[in-house]
N, C-alpha and C positions, 0 to 999 in steps of 0.2 A: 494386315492391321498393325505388326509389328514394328513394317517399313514406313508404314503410316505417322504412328508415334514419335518414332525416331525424325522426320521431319518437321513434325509439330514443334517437339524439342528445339532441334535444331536453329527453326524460325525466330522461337521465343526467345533463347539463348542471344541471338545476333541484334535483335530489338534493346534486348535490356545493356547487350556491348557498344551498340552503339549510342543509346544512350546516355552509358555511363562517360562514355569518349568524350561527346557535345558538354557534357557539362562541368568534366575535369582535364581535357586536355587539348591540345591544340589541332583543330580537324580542316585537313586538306586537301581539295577535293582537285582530281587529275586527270584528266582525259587518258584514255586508255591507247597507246602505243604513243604518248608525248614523255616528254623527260621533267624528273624532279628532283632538286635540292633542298639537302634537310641541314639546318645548320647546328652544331654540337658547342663551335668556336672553344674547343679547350684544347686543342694545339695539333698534332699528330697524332699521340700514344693515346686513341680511343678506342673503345669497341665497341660496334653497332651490329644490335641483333633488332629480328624483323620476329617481333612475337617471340618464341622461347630458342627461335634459331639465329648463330652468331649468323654473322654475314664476312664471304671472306674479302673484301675488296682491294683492287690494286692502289699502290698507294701513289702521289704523287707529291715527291720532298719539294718541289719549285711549283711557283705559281706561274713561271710561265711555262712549264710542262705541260704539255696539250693533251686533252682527255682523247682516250682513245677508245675501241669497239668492246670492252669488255663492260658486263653488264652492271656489275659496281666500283664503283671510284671514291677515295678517299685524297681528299685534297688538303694542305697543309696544315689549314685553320681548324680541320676536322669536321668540316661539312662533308655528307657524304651525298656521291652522284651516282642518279638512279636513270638509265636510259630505257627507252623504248616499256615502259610499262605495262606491264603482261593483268588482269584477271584475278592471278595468284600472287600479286604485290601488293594489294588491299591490306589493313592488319595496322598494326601495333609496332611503331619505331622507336627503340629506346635508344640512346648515346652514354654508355658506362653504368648502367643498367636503372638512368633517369628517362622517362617514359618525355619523349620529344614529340609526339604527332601521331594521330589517328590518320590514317591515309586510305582515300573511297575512290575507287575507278569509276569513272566514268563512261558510258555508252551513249553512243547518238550524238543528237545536234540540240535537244532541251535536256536542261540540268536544273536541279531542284536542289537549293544546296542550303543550311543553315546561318542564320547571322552569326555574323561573330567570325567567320569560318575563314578560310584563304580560297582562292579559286587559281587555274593555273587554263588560262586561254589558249592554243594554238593557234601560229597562223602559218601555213605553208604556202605562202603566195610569194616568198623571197625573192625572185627572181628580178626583180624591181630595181629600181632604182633607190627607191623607200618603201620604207612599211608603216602606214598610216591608220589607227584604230580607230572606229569612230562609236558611236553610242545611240539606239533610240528607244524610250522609254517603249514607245506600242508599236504596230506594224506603222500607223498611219504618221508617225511622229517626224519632226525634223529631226535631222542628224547632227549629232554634237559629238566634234571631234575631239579625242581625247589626246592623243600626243602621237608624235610621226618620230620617227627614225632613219636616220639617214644612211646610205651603205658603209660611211666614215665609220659608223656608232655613235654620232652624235644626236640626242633626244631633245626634240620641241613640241615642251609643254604647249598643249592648245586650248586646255580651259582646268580652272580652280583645281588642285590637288590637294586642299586638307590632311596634313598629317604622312602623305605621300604614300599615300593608299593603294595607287594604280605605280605599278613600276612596270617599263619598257624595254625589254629584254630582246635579245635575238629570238626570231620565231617564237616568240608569246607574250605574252600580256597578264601579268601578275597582279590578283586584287587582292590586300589583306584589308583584316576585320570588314568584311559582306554587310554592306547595309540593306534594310529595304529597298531602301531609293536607288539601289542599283539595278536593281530586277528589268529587263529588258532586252533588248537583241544587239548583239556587238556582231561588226564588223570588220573586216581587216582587207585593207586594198578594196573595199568597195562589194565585199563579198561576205554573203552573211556566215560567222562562225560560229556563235550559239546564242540560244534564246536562253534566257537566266532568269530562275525564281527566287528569289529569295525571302525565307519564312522562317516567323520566330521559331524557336527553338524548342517549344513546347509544341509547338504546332507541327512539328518534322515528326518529335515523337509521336504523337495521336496520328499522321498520319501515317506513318507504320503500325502504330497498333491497327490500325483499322485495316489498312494491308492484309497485313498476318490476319486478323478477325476474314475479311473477304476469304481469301485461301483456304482456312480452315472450311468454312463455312462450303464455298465449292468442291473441295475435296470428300465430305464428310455425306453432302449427297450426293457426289459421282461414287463413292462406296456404297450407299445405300441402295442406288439406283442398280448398281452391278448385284448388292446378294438377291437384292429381289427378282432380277432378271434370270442369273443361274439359276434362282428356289424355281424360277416358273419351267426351264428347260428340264430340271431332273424328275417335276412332276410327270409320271406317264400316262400319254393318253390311254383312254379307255379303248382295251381293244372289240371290234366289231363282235366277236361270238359274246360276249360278256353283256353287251348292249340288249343284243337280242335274246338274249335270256331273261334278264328282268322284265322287257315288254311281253314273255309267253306266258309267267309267272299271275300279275293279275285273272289271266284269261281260262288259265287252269283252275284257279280258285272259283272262277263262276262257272 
């Protein structure tokens, strides 16, 4: 029951952090073993801790010094680079102890993600000659391309970009501030890469609270389920001399 609480806890505590995250700081949601850049822009001399731990990263004094295999990177402008994202890179990114970004790993190929929010697409179909993004609102929908990349690096825009919301990067596809109207299935090279929801932001919390509420709720009677099950095993059955003692008893008395 202890380990019980202690999960309870736990659950509720991560609801109301991430709640607090959606509605005070910048939340950016990453597919889990893709890479991510957090930008700090106050020069080299920064420090970036991930929740209450610094982070040590390699620094890089030139911009055209080429990022290499080490797991964090600090680049000249004081953006820091985060490769292959683990599980345990979730949390809380500060830049000089100013709180920068809420950052949510991602699992699978459907992502549920917050308006407002940034998204970080993967495509590992590089092999190409280009990388071509496309867009469709439902399964059944036409296809609207949203911008191609060429192996130069050169990007063509292929429909309305507002605000330049959708940026076109090597291997991904960057969307800040999540509208509803993006919600849909994105493609790259012709190959579906994820289906995307996007929901107000009262509505993400409600739907964790009710989450955590399901959880609780199935946990609480798979506990119940189990003392009742042990109470019936420790009950002993009646053994047979005991039985037929009480049937001799009326028979004695007449």
């Amino acid at each position: 029951m202890k380990n019980l609480l202690l999960t309870w806890t736990w659950v509720f505590i991560s609801v109301l952090h991430t709640n607090e995250a959606i509605m005070g700081a910048s939340v950016v949601y990453v597919p889990e073993e893709h890479f991510l850049f957090l930008a700090c822009r106050r020069g080299s001399d920064v420090e970036w801790t991930h929740e209450i731990v610094r982070i040590n990263a390699t620094k890089h004094m030139s911009r055209e010094s080429p990022l290499d295999r080490t797991k964090y990177q600090l680049l000249p402008d004081g953006t820091l680079y985060i490769r292959e994202l683990e599980k345990s890179d979730r949390g809380r990114y500060y830049c000089n102890g100013r709180l920068v970004a809420e950052v949510i790993i991602l699992t699978g190929e459907s992502f549920v993600v917050s308006e407002g929010s940034t998204l970080y697409l993967p495509c590992s179909f590089s092999g190409k000659l280009k990388q071509r993004w496309a867009y469709k609102h439902t399964a059944a929908s036409k296809r609207e391309y949203i911008s191609t990349m060429f192996r130069n690096g050169t990007v063509t825009q292929e429909r309305e970009n507002p605000n330049s919301r959708f940026f076109h990067s090597y291997n991904h596809l960057h969307i800040n501030n999540l509208q509803l109207s993006d919600s849909g299935i994105y493609l790259c090279n012709g190959h579906e890469v994820a289906f995307v929801m996007v929901i107000h932001t009262a509505t993400l919390v409600l739907f964790l609270a009710f989450t955590v509420l399901a959880v609780v709720v199935v946990t609480l009677l798979s506990v119940i389920l189990c003392l009742k099950f042990r109470s019936r095993r420790k009950d002993p059955a009646p053994r047979q001399e005991d039985t037929e003692l009480q049937l001799q008893k009326p028979s004695a008395r007449g």
